[in-house]
N, C-alpha and C positions, 0 to 999 in steps of 0.2 A: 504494500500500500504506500503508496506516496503521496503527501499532500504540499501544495503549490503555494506559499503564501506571497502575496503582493499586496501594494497598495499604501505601504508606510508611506511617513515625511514628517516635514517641519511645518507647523501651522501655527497661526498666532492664537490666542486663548479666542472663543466664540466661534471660530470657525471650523470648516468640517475635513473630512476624510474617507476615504471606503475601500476599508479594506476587502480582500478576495481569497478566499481560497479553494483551490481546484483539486479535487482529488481525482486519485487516477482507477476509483471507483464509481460507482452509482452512490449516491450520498446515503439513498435508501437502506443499502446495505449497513450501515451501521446503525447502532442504538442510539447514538448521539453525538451529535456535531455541532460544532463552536467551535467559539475561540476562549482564550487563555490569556492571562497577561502579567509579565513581573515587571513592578518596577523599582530604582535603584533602591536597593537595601531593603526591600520588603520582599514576601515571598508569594511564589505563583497565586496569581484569582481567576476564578471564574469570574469571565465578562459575561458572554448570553451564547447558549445553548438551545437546541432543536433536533429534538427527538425523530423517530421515523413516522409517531404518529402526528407530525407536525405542531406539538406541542414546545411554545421556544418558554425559554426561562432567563432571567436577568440577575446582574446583582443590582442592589441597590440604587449602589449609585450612578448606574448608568441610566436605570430607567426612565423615561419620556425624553432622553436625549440619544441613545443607540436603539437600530432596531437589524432586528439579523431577519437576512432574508434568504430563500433557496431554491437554487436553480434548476429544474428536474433535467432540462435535455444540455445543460453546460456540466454537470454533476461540480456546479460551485455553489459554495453559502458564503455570502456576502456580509459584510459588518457595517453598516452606515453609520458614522458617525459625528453628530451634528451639534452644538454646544459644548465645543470641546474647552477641556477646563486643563490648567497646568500639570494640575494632577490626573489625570487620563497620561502623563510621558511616561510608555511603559514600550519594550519589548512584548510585540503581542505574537501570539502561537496559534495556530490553527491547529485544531484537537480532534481525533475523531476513535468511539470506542465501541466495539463489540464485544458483545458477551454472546457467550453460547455455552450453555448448563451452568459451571460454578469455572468458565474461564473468561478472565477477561484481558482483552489485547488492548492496550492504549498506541496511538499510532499520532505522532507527530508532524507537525511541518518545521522548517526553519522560520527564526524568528523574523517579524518586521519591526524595525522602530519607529515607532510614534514619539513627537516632542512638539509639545506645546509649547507656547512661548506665550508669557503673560505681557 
C-alpha cells in the first residue's frame, strides 16, 4: 500500500490549504482514512478521519474550519483546510488502517509540512 501525500506550504494565519492524498488503493478498502499530524514538540493527532461507511470524524479543534472529503474514482481523501491558525504548523501524515479479525495494519504516507505564519 502506498499513500501519496501533497499539498503542504506556507500560508499566512486565516488562510487556506488542501491537502491530498492518493492511495495506490480503492480508499474503500480500508477501515479508515485520514490524516494525522505532529507538530514541533508535541506528539502525533488525529486531525479528521472517514471511515468506509462514510462516517468522517474530527478533532476539536479543527472542527467548522477543516473538512475531509473523498474521492471514489481518484481513490484520494482530500483535507481542506480553511481558517488556518499558527497552531495548525504541523507535519501532517496521511493514515490509512485495516483490520481484519484481531489484525490490524496501519499504513503510512510521507509527511507534508504545513506552516502558518501569524
Amino acid at each position: 500500500v502506498q499513500l501519496q501525500a501533497s499539498g503542504g506550504g506556507l500560508v499566512q494565519a486565516g488562510g487556506s490549504l488542501r491537502l491530498s492524498c492518493a492511495a495506490s488503493e480503492s480508499t474503500f478498502s480500508f477501515n479508515v482514512i485520514g490524516w494525522y499530524r505532529r507538530a514541533p514538540g508535541k506528539q502525533r493527532e488525529l486531525v479528521a478521519t472517514i471511515n468506509s461507511a462514510g462516517t468522517t470524524a474530527y478533532a476539536d479543534s479543527v472542527k467548522g474550519r477543516f473538512t475531509l472529503s473523498r474521492d471514489n474514482v481518484q481513490n484520494t481523501v482530500d483535507l481542506q483546510m480553511n481558517s488556518l491558525e499558527p497552531e495548525d504548523t504541523a507535519v501532517h501524515y496521511c493514515n490509512a488502517r485495516r483490520v481484519v479479525d484481531v489484525y490490524k495494519a496501519d499504513y503510512w504516507g510521507q509527511g507534508t509540512l504545513v506552516t502558518v505564519s501569524s
